[in-house]
VOTILUM-875009 format. One record per residue: x, y, z of N, C-alpha, C in turn; residue in one letter. Coordinates in steps of 0.02 Angstrom, whole numbers, padded with zeros to 5 digits, always signed. Each point is the difference from the previous one (the first is absolute). Example, Ala and Ser with C-alpha at 12.3 -4.5 7.8 and 13.67 -1.06 7.14 Angstrom:
+00660-00284+00390-00045+00059+00000+00045+00060+00000A-00018+00053-00036+00042+00059+00003-00039+00055+00037S
END
This chain:
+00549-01468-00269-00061+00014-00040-00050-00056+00010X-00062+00021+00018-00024-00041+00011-00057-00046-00056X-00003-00065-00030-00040-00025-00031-00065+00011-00003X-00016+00013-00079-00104+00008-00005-00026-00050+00008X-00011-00028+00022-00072-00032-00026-00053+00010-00028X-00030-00059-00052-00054+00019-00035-00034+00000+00047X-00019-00065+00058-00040-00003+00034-00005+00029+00081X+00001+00041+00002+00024+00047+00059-00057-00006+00055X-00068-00024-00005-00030+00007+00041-00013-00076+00004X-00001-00014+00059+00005-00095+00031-00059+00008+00037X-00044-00039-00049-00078-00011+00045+00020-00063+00056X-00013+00020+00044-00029-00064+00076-00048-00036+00005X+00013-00046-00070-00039-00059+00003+00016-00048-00020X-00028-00067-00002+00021-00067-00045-00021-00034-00004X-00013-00032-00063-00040-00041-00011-00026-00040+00043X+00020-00021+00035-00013-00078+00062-00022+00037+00050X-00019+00062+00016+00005+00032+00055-00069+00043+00003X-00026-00003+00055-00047+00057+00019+00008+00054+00041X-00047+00069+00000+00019+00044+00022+00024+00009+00066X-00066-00065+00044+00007-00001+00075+00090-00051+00012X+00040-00037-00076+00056-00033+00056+00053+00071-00010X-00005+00046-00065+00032+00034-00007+00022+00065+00046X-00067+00002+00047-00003+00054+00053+00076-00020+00047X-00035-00085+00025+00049-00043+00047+00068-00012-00035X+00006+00007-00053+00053-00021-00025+00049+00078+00020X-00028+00051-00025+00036+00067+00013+00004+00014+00068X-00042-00032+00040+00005+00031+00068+00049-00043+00040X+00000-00049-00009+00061-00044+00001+00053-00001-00015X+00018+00033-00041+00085+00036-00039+00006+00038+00050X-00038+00055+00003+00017+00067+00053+00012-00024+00070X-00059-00066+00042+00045+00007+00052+00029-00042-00011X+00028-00035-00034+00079-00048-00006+00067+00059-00019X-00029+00047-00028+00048+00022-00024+00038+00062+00084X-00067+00006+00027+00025+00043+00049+00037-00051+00073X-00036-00060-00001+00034-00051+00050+00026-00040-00028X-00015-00065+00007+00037-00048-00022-00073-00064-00012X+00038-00056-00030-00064-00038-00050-00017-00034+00077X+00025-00023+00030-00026-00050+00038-00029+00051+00072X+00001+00044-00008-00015+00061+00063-00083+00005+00010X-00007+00009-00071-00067+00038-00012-00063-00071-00002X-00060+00038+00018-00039-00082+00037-00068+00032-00078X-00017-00047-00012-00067-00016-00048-00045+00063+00024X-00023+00003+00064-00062+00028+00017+00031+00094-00020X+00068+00019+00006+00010+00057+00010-00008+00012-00086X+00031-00049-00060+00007+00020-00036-00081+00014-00031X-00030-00051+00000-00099+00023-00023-00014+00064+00041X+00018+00024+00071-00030+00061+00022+00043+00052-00051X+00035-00018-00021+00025+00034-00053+00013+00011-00064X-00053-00052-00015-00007-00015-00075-00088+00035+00006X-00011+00014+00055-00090+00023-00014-00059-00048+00013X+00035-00059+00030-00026-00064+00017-00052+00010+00065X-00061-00012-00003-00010-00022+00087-00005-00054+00008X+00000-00052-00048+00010-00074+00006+00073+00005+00041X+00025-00024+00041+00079-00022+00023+00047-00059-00015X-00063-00030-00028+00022-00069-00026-00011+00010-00103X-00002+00071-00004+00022-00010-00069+00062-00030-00067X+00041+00031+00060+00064-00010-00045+00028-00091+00001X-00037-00049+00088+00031-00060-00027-00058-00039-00048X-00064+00040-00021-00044-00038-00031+00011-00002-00056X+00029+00086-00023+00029-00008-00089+00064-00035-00020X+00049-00003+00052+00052-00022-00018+00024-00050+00050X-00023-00036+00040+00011-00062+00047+00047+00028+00053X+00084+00030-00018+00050-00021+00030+00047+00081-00026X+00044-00021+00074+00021+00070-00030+00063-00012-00064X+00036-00051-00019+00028-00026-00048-00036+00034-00075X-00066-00025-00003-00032+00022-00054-00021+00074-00014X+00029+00018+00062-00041+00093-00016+00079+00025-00023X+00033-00021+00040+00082+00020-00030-00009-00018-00074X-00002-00048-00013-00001-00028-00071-00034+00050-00064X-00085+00014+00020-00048+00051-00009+00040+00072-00029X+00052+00010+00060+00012+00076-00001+00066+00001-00060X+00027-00050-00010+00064-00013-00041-00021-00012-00075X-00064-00025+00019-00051-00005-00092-00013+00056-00016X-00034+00044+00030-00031+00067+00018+00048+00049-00053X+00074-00026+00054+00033+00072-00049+00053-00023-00039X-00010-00040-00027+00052-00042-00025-00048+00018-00079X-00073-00023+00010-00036+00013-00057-00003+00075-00041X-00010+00033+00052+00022+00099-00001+00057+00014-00027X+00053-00049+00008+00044+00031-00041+00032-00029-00068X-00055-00051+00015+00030-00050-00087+00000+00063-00037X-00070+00039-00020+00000+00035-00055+00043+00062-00021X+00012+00037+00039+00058+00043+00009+00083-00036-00020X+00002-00036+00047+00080-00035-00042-00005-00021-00045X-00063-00040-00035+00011-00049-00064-00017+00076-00040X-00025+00059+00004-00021+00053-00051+00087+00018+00001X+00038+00015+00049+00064+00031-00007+00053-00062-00024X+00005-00060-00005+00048-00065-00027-00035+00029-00080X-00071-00032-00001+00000+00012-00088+00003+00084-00032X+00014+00047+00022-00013+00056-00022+00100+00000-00045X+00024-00018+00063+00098-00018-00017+00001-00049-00040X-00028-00060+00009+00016-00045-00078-00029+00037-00039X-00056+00030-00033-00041+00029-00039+00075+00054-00020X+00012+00021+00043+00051+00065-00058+00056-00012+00002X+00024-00095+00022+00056-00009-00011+00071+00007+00034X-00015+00010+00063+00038+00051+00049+00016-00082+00009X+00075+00018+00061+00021-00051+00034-00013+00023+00055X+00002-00057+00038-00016+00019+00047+00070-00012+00086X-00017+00035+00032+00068+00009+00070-00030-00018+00056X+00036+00009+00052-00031-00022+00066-00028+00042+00027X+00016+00071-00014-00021+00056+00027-00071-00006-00031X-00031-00017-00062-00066+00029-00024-00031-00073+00011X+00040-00058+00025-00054-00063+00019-00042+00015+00068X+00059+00033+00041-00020+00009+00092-00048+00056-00007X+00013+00046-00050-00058+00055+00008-00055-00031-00045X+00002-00048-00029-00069-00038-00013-00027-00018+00055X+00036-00040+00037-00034-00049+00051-00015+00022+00055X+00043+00089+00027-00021+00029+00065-00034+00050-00025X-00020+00027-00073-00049+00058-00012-00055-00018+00019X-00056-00040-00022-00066-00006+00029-00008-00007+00082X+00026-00022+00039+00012+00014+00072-00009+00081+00023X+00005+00030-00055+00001+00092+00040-00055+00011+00015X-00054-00036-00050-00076-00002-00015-00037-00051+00073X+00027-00030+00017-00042-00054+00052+00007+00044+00071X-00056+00034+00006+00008+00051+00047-00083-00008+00053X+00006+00027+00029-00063-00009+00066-00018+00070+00002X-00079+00016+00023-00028+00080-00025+00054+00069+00036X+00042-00048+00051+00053+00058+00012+00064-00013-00038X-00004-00021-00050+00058+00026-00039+00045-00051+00012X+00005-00050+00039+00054-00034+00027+00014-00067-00028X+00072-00035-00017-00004-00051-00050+00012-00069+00045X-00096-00014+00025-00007-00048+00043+00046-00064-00032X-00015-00019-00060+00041-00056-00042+00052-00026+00016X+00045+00071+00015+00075+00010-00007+00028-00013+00052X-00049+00030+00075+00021-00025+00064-00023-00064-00005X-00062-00038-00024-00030-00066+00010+00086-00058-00020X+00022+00028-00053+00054-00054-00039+00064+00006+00015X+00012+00051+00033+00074+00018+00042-00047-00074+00072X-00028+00015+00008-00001-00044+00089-00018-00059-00022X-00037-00009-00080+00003-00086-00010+00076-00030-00038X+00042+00060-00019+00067-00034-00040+00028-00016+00073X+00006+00032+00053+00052+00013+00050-00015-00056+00042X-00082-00024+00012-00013-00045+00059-00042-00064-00030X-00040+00017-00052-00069-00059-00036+00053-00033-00042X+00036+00025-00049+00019-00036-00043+00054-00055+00023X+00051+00037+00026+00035-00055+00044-00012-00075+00036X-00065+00026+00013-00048-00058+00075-00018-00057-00068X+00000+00041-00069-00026-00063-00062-00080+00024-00024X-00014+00043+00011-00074+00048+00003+00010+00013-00099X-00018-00019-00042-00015+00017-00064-00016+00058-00013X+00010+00006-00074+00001+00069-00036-00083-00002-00051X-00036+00020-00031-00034-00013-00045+00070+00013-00082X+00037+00038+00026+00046-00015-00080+00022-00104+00023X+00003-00005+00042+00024-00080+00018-00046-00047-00030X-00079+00026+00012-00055-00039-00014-00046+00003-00039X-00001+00067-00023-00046+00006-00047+00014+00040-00103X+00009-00065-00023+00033+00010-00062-00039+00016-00033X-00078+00000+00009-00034+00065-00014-00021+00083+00010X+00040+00006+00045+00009+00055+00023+00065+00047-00001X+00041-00032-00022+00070+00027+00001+00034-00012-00046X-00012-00012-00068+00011+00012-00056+00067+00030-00008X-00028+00075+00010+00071+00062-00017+00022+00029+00050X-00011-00038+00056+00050-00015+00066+00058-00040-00021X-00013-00050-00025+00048-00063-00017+00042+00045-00052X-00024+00026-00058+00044+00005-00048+00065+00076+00030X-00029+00033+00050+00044+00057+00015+00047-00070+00027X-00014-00039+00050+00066-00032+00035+00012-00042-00024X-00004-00028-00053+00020-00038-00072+00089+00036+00004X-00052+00072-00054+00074+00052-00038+00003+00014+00064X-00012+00024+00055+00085+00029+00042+00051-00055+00033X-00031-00080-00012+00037-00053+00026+00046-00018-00063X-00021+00009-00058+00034-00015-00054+00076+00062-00003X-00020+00034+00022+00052+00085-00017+00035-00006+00073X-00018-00044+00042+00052+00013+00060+00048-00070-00022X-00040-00056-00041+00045-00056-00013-00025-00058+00058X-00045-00002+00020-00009-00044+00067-00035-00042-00040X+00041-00058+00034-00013-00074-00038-00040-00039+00029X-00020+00034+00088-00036-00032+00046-00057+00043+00001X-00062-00010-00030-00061+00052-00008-00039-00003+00078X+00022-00046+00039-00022+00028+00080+00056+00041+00019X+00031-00026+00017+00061+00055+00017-00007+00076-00034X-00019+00015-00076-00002+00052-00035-00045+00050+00027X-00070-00029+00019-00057+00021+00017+00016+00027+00060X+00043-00069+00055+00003+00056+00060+00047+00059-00010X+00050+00008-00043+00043+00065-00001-00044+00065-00005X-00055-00032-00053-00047+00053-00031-00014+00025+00060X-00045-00053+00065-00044+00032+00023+00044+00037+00068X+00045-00010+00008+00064+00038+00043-00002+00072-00016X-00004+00012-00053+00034+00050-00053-00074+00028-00005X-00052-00029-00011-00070+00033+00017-00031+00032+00071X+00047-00027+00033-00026+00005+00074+00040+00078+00001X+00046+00027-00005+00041+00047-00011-00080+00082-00010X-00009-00038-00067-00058+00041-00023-00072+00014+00059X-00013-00058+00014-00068+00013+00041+00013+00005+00080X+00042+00006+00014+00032+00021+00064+00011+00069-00011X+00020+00029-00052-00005+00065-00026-00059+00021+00017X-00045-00023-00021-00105+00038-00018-00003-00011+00062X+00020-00046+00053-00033-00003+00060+00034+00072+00046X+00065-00032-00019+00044+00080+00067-00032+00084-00043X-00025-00004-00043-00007+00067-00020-00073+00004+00029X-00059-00061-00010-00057-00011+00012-00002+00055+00091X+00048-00052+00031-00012+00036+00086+00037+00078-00022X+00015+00008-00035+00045+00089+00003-00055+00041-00013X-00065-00030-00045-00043+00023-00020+00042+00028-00087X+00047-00022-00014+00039+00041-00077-00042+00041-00041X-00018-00078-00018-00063+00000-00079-00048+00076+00028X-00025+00002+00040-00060+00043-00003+00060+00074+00026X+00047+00014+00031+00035+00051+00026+00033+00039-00073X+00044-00049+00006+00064+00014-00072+00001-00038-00056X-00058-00006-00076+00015-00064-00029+00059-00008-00050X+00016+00067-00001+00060+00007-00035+00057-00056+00010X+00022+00012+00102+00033-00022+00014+00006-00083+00013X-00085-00012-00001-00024-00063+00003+00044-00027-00055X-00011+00034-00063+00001-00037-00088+00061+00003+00029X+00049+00033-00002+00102+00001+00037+00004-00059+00012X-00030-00012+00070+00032-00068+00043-00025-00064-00033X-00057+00005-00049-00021-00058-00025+00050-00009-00068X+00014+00032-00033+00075-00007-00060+00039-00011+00054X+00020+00041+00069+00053-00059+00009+00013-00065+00016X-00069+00003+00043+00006-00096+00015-00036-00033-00059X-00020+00011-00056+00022-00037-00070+00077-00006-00024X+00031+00063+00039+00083-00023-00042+00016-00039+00048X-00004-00014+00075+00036-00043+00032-00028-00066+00000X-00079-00010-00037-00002-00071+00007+00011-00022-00062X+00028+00030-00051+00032-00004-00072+00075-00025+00019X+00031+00060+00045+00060-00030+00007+00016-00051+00039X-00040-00023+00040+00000-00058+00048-00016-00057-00027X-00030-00012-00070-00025-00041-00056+00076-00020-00027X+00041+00072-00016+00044-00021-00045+00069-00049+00024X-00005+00038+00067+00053-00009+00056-00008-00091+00007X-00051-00030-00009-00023-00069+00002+00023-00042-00059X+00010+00048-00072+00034-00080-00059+00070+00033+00005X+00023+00068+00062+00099+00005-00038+00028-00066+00021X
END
């Protein structure tokens, strides 16, 4: 079943941000998300942000470090409000809370971070930065920005507390193992075309890889 949100519609903007980095900022997810971060060159991403400047994208943001950075604020901010509306809606009526309804906190707003074809650029962008950026030592904005990630922190608070992990790096990476499960999901259905074919069957495979990165959570404090 899937969670309401009060706030269901995620405006694409932010405070610190203007319309022209926001173009570059989205057009930059998509082709990172379709190649890889270090593939894609400045000039392709402004011809694709609507730029005829070519030298737009290193004038707003210097380096490509900082546009990565940019795109991790971007949606990191998009989804504060949605998880922190679904954490306080459960304290509010008192509920306890499981691992199963923390992970569908933290991978529900992700269904929403989509490109005008439907596709969850995000999801491919953070499967190829968990698998290759993060490793190399490439930062998170949940890493850096404790204004921005608020009710990021508190989902991997309670599911580090409920798995028992005493090592809160170590905890985080189980999480994001166990997350990767999920958005490796949105991506292999993304190329099947699912979502727009069968969404029925879409909603199917997405409960199941919530139960396997639930059980791959649990499988971590037996």
């Amino acid at each position: 079943m899937r969670l309401v949100y009060e706030a269901r519609v995620i405006e694409p903007s932010l405070p610190f941000a203007d319309e022209t980095k926001l173009r570059i900022i989205a057009a930059a997810e998509s082709l990172y998300a379709q190649r890889s971060i270090d593939s894609v060159s400045f000039r392709e991403i402004a011809q694709t942000a609507g730029n005829k400047n070519t030298n737009a994208v290193q004038y707003h943001f210097g380096n490509r470090e900082k546009l990565v950075q940019a795109i991790f604020a971007w949606r990191v901010w998009q989804m504060e409000g949605p998880r922190g509306a679904a954490l306080d809606r459960i304290e509010h009526n008192g509920e306890m809370f499981d691992l199963r309804t923390l992970m569908r906190i933290l991978c529900e707003p992700v269904l929403d971070l989509t490109d005008d074809q439907g596709r969850h650029t995000y999801a491919a962008f953070m499967s190829k930065y968990l698998l290759q950026q993060r490793p190399a030592g490439v930062p998170h904005a949940g890493d850096t920005r404790p204004d921005l990630n608020r009710n990021l922190r508190r989902i991997l608070d309670r599911m580090n507390e409920l798995v028992g992990a005493e090592d809160l790096h170590l905890g985080d990476y189980r999480i994001a193992l166990s997350y990767l499960v999920v958005i490796n999901m949105l991506v292999l259905s993304d190329n099947e075309g699912l979502q727009k074919h069968d969404p029925d069957r879409f909603r199917k495979r997405y409960e199941t890889a919530l139960t396997m990165a639930v059980a791959a959570l649990e499988s971590s404090c037996a």
